[in-house]
Biotite code that builds the C-alpha atoms (Angstrom):
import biotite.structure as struc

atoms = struc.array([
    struc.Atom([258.203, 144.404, 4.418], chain_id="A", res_id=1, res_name="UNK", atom_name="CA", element="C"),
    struc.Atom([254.433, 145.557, 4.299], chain_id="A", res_id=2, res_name="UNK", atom_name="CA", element="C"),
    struc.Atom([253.671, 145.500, 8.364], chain_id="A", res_id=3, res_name="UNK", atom_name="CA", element="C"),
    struc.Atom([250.185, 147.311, 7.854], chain_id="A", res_id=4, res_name="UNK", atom_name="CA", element="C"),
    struc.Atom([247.417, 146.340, 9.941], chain_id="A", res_id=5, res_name="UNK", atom_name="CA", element="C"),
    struc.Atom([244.214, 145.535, 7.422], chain_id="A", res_id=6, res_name="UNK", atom_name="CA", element="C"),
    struc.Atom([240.491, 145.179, 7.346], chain_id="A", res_id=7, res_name="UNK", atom_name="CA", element="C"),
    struc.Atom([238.493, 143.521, 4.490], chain_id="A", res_id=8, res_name="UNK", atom_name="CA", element="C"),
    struc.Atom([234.402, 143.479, 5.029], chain_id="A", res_id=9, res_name="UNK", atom_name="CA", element="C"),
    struc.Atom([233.909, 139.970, 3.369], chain_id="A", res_id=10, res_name="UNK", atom_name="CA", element="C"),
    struc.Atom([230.069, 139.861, 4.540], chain_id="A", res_id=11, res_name="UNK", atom_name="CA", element="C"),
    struc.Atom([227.092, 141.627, 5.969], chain_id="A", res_id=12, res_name="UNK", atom_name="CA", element="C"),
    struc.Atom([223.752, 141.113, 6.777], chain_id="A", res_id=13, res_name="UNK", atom_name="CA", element="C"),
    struc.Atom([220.641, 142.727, 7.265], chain_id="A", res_id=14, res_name="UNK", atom_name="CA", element="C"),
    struc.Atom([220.228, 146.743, 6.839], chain_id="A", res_id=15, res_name="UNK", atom_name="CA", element="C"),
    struc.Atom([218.414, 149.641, 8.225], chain_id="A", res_id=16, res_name="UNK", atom_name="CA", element="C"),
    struc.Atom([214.870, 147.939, 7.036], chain_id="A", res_id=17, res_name="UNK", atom_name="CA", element="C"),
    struc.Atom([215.721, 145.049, 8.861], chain_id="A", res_id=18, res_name="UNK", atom_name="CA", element="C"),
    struc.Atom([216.487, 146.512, 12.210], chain_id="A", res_id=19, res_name="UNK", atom_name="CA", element="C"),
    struc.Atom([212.957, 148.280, 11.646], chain_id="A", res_id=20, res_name="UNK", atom_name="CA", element="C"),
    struc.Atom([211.280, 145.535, 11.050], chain_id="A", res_id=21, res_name="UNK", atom_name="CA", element="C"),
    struc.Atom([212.435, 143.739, 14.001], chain_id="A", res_id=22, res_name="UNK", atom_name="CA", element="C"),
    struc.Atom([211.072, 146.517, 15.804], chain_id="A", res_id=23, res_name="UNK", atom_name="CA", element="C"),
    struc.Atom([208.139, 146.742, 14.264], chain_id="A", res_id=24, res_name="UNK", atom_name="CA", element="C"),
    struc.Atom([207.363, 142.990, 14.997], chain_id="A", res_id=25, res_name="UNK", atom_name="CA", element="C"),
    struc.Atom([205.305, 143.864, 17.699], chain_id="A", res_id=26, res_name="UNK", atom_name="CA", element="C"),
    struc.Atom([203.057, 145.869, 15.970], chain_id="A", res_id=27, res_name="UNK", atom_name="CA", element="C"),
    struc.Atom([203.043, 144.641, 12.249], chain_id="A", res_id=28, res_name="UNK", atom_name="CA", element="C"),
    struc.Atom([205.951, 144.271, 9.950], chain_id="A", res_id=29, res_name="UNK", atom_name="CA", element="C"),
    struc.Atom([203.977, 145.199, 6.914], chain_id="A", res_id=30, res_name="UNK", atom_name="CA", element="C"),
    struc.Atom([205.834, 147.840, 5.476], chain_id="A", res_id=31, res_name="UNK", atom_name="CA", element="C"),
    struc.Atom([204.325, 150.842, 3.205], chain_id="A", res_id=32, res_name="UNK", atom_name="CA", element="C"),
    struc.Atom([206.310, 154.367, 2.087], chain_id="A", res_id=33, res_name="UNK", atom_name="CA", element="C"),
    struc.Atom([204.949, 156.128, 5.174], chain_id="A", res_id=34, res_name="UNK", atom_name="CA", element="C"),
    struc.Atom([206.695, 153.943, 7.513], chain_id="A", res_id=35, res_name="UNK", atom_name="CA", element="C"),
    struc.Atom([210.053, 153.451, 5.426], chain_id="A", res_id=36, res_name="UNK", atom_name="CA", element="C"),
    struc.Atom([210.130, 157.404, 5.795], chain_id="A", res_id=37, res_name="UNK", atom_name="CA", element="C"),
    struc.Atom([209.635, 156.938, 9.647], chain_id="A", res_id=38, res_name="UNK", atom_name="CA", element="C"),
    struc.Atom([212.884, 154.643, 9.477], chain_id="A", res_id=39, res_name="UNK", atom_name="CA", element="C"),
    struc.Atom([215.556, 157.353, 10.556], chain_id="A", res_id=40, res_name="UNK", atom_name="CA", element="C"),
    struc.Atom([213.813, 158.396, 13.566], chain_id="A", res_id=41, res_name="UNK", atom_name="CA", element="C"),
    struc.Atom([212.441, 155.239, 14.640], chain_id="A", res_id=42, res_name="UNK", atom_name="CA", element="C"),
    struc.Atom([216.478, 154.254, 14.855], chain_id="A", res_id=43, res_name="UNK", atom_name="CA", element="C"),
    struc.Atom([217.246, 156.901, 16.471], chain_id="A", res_id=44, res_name="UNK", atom_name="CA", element="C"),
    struc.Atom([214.254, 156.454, 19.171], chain_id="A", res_id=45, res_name="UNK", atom_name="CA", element="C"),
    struc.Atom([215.346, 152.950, 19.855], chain_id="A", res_id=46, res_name="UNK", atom_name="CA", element="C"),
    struc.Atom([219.087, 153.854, 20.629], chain_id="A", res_id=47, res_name="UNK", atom_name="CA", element="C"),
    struc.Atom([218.654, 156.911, 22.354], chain_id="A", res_id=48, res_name="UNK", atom_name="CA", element="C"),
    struc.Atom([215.858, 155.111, 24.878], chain_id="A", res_id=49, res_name="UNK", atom_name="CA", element="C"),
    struc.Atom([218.072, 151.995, 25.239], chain_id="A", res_id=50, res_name="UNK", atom_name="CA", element="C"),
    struc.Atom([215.830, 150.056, 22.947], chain_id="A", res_id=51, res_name="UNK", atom_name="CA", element="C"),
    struc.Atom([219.344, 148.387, 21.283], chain_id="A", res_id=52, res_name="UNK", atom_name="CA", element="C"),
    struc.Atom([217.678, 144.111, 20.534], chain_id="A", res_id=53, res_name="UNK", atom_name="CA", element="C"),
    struc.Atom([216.522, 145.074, 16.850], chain_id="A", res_id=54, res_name="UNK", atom_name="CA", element="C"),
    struc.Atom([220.011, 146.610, 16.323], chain_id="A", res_id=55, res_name="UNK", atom_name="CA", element="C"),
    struc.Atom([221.765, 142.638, 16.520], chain_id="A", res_id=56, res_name="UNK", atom_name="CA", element="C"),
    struc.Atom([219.852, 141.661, 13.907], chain_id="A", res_id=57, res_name="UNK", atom_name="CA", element="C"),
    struc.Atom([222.218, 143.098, 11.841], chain_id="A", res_id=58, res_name="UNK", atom_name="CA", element="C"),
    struc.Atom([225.454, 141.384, 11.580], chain_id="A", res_id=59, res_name="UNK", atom_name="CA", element="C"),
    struc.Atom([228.871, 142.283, 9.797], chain_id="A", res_id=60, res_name="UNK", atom_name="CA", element="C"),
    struc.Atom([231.970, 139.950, 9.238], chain_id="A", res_id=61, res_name="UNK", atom_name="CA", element="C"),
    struc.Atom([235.324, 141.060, 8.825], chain_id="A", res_id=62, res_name="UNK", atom_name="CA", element="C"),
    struc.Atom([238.818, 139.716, 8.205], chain_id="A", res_id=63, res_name="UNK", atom_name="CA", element="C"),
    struc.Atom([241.259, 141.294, 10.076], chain_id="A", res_id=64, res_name="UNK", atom_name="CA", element="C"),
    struc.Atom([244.940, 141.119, 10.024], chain_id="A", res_id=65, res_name="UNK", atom_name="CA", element="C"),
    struc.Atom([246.592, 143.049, 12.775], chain_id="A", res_id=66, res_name="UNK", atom_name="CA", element="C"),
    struc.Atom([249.386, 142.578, 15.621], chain_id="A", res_id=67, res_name="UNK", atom_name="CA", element="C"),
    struc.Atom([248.418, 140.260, 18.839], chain_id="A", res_id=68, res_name="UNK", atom_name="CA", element="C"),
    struc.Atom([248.755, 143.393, 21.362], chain_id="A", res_id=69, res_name="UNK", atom_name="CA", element="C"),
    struc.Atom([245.723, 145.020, 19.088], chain_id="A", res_id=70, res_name="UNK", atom_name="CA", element="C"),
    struc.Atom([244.071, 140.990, 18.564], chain_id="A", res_id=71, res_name="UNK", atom_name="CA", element="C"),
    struc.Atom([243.735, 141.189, 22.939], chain_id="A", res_id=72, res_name="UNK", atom_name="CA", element="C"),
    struc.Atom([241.593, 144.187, 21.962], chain_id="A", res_id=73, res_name="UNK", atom_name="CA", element="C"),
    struc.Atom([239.456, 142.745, 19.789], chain_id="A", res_id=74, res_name="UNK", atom_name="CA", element="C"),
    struc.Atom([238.723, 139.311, 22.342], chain_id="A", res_id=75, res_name="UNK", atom_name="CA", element="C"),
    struc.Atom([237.433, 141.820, 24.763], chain_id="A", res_id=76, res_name="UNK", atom_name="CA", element="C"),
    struc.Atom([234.325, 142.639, 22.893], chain_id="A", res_id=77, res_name="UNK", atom_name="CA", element="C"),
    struc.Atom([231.063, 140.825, 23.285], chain_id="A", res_id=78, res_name="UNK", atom_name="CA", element="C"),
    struc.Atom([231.000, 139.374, 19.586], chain_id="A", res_id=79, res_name="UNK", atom_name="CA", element="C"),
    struc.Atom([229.056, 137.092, 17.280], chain_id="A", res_id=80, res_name="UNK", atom_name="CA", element="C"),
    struc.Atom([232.147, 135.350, 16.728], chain_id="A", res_id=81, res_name="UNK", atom_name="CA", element="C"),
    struc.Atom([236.427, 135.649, 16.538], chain_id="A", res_id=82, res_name="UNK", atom_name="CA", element="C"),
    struc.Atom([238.372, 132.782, 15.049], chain_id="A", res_id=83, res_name="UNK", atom_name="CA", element="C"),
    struc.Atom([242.311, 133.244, 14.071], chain_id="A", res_id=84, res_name="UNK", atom_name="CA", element="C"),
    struc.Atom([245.194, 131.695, 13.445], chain_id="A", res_id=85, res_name="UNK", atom_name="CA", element="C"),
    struc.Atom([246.918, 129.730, 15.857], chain_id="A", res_id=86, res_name="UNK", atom_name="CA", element="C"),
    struc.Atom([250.736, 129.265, 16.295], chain_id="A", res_id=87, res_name="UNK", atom_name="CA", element="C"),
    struc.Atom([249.232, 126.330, 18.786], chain_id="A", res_id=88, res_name="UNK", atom_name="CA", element="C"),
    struc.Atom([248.023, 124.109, 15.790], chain_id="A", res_id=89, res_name="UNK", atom_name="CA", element="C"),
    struc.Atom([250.993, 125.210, 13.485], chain_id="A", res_id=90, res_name="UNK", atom_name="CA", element="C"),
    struc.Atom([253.890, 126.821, 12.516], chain_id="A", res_id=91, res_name="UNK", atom_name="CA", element="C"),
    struc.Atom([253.495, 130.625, 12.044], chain_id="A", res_id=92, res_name="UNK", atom_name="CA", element="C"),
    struc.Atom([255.983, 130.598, 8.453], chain_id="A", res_id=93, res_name="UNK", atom_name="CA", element="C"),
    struc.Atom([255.384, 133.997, 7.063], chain_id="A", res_id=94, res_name="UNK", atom_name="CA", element="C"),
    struc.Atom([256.777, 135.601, 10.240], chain_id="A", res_id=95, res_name="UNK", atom_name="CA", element="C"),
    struc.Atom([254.495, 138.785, 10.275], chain_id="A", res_id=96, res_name="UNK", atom_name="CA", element="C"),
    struc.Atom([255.071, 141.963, 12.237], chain_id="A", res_id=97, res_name="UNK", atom_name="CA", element="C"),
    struc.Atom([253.783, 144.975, 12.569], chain_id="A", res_id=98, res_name="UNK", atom_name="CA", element="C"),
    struc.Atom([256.116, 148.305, 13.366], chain_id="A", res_id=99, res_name="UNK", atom_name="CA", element="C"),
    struc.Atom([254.576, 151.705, 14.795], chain_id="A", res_id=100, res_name="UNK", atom_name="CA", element="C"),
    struc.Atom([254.409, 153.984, 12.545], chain_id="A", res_id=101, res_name="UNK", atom_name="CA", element="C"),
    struc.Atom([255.351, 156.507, 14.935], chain_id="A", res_id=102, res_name="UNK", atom_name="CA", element="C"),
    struc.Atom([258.537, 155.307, 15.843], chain_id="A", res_id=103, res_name="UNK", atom_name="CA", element="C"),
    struc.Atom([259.964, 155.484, 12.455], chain_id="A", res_id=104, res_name="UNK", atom_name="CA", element="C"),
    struc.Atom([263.350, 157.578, 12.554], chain_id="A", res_id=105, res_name="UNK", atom_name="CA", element="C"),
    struc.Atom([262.819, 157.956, 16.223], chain_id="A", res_id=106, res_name="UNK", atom_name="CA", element="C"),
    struc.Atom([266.340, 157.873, 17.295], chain_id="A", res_id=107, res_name="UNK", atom_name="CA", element="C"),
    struc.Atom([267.505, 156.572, 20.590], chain_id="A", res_id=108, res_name="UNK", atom_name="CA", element="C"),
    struc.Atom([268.983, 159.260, 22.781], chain_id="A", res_id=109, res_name="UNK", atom_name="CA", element="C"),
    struc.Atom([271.731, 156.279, 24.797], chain_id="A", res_id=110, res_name="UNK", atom_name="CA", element="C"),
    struc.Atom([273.530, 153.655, 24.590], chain_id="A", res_id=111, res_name="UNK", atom_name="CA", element="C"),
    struc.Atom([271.084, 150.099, 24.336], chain_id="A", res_id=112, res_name="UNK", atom_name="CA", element="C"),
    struc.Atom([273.373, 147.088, 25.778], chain_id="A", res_id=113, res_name="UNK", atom_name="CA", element="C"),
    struc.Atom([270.910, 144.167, 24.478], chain_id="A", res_id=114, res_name="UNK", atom_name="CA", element="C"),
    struc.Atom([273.937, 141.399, 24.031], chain_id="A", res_id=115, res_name="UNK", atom_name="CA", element="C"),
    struc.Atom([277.059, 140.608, 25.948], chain_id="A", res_id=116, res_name="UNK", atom_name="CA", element="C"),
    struc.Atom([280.145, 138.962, 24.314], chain_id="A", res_id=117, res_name="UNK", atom_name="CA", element="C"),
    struc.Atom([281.480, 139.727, 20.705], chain_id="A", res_id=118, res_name="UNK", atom_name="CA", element="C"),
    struc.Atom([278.083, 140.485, 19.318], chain_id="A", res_id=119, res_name="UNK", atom_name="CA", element="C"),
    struc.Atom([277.747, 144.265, 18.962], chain_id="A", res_id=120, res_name="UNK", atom_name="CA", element="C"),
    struc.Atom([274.686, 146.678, 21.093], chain_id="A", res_id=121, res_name="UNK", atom_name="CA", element="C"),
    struc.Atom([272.579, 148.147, 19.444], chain_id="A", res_id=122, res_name="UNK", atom_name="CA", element="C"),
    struc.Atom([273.990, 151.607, 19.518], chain_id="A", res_id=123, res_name="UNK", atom_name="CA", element="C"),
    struc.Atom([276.430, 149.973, 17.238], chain_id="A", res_id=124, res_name="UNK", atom_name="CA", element="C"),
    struc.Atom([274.427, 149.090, 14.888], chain_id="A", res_id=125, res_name="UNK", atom_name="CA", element="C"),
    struc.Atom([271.041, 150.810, 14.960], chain_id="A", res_id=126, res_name="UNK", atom_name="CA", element="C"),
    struc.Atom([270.080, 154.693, 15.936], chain_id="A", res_id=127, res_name="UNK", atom_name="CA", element="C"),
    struc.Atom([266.328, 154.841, 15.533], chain_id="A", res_id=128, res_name="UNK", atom_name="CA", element="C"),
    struc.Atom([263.762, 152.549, 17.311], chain_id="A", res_id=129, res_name="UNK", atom_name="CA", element="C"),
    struc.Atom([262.074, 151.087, 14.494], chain_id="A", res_id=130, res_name="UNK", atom_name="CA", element="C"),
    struc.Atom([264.698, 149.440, 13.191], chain_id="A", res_id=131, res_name="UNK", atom_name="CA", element="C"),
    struc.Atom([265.568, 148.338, 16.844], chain_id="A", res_id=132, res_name="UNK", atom_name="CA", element="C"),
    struc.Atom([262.274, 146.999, 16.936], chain_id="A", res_id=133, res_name="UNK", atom_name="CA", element="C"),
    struc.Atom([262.257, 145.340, 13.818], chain_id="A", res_id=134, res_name="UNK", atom_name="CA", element="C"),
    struc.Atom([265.909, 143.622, 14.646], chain_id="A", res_id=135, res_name="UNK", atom_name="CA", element="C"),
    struc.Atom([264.796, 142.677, 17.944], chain_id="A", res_id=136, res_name="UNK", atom_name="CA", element="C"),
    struc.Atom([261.405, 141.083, 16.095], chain_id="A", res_id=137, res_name="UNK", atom_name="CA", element="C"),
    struc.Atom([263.281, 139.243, 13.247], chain_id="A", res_id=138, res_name="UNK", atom_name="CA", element="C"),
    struc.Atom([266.023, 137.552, 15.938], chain_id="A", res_id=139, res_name="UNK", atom_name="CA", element="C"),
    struc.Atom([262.539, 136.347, 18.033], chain_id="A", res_id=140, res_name="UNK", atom_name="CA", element="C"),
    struc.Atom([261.618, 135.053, 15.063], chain_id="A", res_id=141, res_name="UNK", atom_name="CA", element="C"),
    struc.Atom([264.382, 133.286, 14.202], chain_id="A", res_id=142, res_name="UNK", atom_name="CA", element="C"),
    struc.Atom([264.586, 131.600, 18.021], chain_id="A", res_id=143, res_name="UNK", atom_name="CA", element="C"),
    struc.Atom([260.563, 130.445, 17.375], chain_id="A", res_id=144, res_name="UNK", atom_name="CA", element="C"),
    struc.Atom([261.493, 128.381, 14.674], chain_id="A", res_id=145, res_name="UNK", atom_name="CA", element="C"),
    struc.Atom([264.549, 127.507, 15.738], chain_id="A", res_id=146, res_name="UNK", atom_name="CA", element="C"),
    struc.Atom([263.066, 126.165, 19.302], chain_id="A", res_id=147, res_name="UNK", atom_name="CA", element="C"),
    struc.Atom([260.430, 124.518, 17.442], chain_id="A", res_id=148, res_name="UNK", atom_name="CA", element="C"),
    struc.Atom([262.980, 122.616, 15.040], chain_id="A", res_id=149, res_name="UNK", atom_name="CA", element="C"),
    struc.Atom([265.121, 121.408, 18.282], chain_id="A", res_id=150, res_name="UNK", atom_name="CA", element="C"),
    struc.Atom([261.838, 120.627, 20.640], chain_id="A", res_id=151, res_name="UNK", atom_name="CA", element="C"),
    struc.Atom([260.119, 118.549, 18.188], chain_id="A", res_id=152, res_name="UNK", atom_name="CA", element="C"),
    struc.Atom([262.150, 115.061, 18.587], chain_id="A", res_id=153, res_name="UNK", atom_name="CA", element="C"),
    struc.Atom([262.363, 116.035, 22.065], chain_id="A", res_id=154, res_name="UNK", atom_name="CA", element="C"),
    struc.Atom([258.507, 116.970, 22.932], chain_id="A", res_id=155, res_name="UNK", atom_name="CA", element="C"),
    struc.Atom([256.614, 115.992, 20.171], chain_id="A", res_id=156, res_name="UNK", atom_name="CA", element="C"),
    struc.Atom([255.527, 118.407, 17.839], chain_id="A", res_id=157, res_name="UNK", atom_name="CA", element="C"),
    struc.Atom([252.311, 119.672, 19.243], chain_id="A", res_id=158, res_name="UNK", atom_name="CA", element="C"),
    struc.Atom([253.861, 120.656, 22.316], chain_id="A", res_id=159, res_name="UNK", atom_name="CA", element="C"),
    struc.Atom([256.995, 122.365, 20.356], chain_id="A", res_id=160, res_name="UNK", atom_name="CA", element="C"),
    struc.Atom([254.556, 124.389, 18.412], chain_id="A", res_id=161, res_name="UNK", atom_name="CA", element="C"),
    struc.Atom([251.930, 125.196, 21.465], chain_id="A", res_id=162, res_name="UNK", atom_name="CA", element="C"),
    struc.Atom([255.665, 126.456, 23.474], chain_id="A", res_id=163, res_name="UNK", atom_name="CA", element="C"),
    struc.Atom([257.705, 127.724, 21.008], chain_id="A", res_id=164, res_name="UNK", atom_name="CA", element="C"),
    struc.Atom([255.453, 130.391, 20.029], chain_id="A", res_id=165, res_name="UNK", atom_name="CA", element="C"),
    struc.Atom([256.836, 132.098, 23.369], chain_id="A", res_id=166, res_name="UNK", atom_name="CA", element="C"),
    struc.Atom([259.344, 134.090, 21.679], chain_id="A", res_id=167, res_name="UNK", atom_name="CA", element="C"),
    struc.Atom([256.435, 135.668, 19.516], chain_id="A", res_id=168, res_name="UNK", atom_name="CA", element="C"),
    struc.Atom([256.394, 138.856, 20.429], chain_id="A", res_id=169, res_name="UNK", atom_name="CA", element="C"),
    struc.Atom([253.314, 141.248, 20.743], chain_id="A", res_id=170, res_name="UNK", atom_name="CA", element="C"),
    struc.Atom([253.685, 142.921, 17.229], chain_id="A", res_id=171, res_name="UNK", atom_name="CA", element="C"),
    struc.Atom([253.429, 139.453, 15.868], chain_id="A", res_id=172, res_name="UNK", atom_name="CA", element="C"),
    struc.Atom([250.491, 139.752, 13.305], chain_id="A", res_id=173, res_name="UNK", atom_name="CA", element="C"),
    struc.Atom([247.511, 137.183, 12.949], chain_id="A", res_id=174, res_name="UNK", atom_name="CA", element="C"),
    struc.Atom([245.013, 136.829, 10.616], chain_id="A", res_id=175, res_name="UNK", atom_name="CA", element="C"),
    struc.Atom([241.226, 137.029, 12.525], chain_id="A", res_id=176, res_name="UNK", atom_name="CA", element="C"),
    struc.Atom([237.613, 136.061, 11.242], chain_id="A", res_id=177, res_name="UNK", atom_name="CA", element="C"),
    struc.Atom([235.384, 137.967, 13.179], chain_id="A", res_id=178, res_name="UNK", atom_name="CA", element="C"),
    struc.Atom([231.950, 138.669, 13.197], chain_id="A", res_id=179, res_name="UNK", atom_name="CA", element="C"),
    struc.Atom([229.344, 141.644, 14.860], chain_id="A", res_id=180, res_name="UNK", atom_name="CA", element="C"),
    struc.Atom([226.005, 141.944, 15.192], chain_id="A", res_id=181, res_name="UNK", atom_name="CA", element="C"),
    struc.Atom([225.388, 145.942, 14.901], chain_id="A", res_id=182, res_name="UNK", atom_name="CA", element="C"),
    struc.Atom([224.899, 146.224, 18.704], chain_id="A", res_id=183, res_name="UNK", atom_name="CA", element="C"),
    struc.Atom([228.109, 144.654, 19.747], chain_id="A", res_id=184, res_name="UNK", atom_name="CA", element="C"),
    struc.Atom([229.946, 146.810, 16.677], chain_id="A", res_id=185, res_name="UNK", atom_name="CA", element="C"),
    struc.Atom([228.326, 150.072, 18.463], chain_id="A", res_id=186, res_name="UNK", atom_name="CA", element="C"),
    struc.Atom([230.076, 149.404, 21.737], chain_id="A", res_id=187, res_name="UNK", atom_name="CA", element="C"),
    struc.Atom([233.274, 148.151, 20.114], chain_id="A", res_id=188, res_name="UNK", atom_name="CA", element="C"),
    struc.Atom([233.709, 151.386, 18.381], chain_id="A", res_id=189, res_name="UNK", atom_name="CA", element="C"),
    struc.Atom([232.308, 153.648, 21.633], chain_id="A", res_id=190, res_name="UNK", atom_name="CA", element="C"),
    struc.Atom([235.468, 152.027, 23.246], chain_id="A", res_id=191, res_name="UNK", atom_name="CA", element="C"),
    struc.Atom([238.030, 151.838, 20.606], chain_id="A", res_id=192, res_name="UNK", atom_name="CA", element="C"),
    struc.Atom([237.205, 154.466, 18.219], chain_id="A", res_id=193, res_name="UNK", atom_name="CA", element="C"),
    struc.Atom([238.372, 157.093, 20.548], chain_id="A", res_id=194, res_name="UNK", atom_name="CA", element="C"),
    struc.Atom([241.306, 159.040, 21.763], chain_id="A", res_id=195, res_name="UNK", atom_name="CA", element="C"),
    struc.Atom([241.677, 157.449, 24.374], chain_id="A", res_id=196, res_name="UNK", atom_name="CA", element="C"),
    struc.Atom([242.373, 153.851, 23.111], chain_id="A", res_id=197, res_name="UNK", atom_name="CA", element="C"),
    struc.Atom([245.523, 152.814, 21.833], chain_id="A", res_id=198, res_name="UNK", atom_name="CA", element="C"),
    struc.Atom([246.449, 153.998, 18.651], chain_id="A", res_id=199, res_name="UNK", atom_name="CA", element="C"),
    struc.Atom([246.180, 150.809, 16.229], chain_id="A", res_id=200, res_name="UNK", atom_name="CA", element="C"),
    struc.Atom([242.877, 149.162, 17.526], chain_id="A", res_id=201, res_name="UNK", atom_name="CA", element="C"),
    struc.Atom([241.597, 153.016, 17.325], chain_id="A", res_id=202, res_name="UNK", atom_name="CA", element="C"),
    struc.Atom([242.871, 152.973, 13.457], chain_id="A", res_id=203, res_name="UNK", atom_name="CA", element="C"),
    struc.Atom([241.289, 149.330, 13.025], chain_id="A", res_id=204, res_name="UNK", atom_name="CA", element="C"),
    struc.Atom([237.760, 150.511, 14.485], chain_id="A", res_id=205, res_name="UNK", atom_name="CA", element="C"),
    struc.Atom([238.188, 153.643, 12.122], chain_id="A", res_id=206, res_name="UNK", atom_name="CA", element="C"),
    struc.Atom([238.535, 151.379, 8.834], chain_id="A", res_id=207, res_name="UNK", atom_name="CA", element="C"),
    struc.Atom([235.839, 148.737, 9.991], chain_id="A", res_id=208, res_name="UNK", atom_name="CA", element="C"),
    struc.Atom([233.411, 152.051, 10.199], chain_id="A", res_id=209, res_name="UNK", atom_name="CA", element="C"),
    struc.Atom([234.645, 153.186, 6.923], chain_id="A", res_id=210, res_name="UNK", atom_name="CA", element="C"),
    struc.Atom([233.910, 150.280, 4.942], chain_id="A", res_id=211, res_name="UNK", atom_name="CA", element="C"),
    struc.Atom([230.778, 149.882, 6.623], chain_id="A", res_id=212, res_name="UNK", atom_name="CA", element="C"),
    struc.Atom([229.809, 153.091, 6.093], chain_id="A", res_id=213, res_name="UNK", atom_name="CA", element="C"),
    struc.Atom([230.306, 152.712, 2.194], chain_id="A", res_id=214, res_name="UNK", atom_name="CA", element="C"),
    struc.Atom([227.574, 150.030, 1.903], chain_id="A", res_id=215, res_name="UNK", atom_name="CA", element="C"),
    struc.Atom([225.040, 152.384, 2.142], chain_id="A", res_id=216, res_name="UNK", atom_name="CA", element="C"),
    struc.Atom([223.183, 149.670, 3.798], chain_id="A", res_id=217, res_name="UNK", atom_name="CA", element="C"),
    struc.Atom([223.611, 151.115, 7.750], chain_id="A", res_id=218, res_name="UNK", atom_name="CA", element="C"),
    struc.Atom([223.210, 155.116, 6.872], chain_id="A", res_id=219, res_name="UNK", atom_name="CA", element="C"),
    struc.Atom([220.183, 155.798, 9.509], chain_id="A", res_id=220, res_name="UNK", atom_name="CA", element="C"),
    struc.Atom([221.786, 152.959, 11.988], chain_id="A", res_id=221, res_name="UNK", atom_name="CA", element="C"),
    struc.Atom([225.180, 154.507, 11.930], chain_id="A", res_id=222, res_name="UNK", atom_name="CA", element="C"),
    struc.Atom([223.533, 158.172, 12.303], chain_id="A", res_id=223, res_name="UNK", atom_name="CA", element="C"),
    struc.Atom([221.368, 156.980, 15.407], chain_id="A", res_id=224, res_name="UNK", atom_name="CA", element="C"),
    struc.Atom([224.576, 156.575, 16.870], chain_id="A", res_id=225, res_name="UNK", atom_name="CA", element="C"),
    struc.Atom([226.337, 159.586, 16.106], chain_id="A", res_id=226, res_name="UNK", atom_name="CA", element="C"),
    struc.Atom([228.540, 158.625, 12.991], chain_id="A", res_id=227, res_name="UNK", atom_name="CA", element="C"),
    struc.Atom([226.751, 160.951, 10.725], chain_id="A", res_id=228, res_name="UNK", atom_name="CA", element="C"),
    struc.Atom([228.798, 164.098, 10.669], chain_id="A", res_id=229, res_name="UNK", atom_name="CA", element="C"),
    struc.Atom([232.296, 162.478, 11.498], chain_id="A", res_id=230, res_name="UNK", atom_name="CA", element="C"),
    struc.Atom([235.191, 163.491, 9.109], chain_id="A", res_id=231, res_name="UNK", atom_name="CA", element="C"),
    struc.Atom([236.895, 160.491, 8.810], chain_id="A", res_id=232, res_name="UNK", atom_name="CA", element="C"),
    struc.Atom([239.071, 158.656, 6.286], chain_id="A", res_id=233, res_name="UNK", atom_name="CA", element="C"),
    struc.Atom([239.591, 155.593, 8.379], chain_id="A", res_id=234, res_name="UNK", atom_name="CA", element="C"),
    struc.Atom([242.970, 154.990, 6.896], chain_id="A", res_id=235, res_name="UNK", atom_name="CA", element="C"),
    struc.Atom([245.287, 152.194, 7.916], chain_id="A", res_id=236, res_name="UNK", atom_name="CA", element="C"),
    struc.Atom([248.100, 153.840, 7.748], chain_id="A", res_id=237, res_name="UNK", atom_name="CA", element="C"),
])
């Protein structure tokens, strides 16, 4: 299966202009050549003296499809807005997961006892911790909707679905709506486009900056911060 993490920009608003403007409201908005040359360094002046309002008055919205452990990451910003699917108001069907990419062929170095009884450990029958991952996912699975199935009659079905989704695990993958305004999406990549965050939120920040960057319509914002000169493919690997 495709476990990928993904980002899709499905709507922006507002550009480098408007942030300027909004700054400018004090004075006068009217805008001539001179001052759409004095754009880039009036940016620049606002962020780098702390000056960050005008900045929310541009807004991005993303859909995001990634594994709960890196979904906790994303609650944790101040946001516009963060809606996703719930395994509270139904059944999670498509059974989603996501796998490290750097455990792949990983093998394990002793003997895993995860079963007693006639069913076989996984030393038996695995010898590289992706695939023990990906077993262990796919039999949680399995017990979600099975526990939903057999708590239903028994519960009701809003309280199967709202307790069954226990044996999710944490590489479960949702689906997310989420929106930024530009100064929110500066502090969300400050703190999770950098080494020292946890691999796939870092990898999801690096994608939502790529596909921003492509607009064209944040150049000057995204250089007041300090994005200008960074090599970066932003992959989801």
């Amino acid at each position: 299966m495709d476990s990928n993490n993904t980002v899709e920009l499905i709507g922006i608003y507002g550009d480098d202009e408007i942030i300027a403007c909004s700054a400018w409201t004090s004075t006068s908005r009217e805008l001539t050549e001179e001052k759409r040359e004095r754009i880039p360094k009036l940016l620049k002046d606002l962020w780098s003296n702390g000056h960050e309002t005008p900045f929310e008055k541009g807004v991005l919205h993303f859909l995001v499809n990634c594994d709960v452990a890196s979904h906790i990451h994303l609650l944790k910003h101040r946001m516009s807005s963060l809606n996703a699917e719930s395994a509270r108001y139904k059944e999670l069907k498509e059974d989603k997961y996501y796998i490290p990419k750097d455990w792949i062929d990983l093998k394990i170095t002793q003997e895993i006892e995860m079963c007693d009884g006639d069913v076989p450990s996984y030393r038996a029958n695995f010898h590289t911790w992706d695939k023990i991952i990906e077993d262990f996912t796919e039999e949680s699975n399995r017990l979600y909707h099975e526990c939903l199935n057999q708590l239903t009659p028994i519960l009701g079905r809003k309280r199967a679905k709202e307790s069954a989704r226990y044996f999710k695990t944490y590489n479960s993958q949702i689906q997310s709506d989420i929106m930024f305004n530009m100064r929110s999406f500066a502090n969300f990549l400050k703190l999770r486009k950098s080494e020292h965050a946890q691999l796939e939120i870092n990898k999801i920040a690096s994608q939502m900056l790529k596909l921003v960057r492509q607009t064209g319509k944040f150049e000057h914002t995204l250089n007041a911060w300090g994005y200008s000169r960074i090599i970066d493919n932003g992959d989801m690997e």
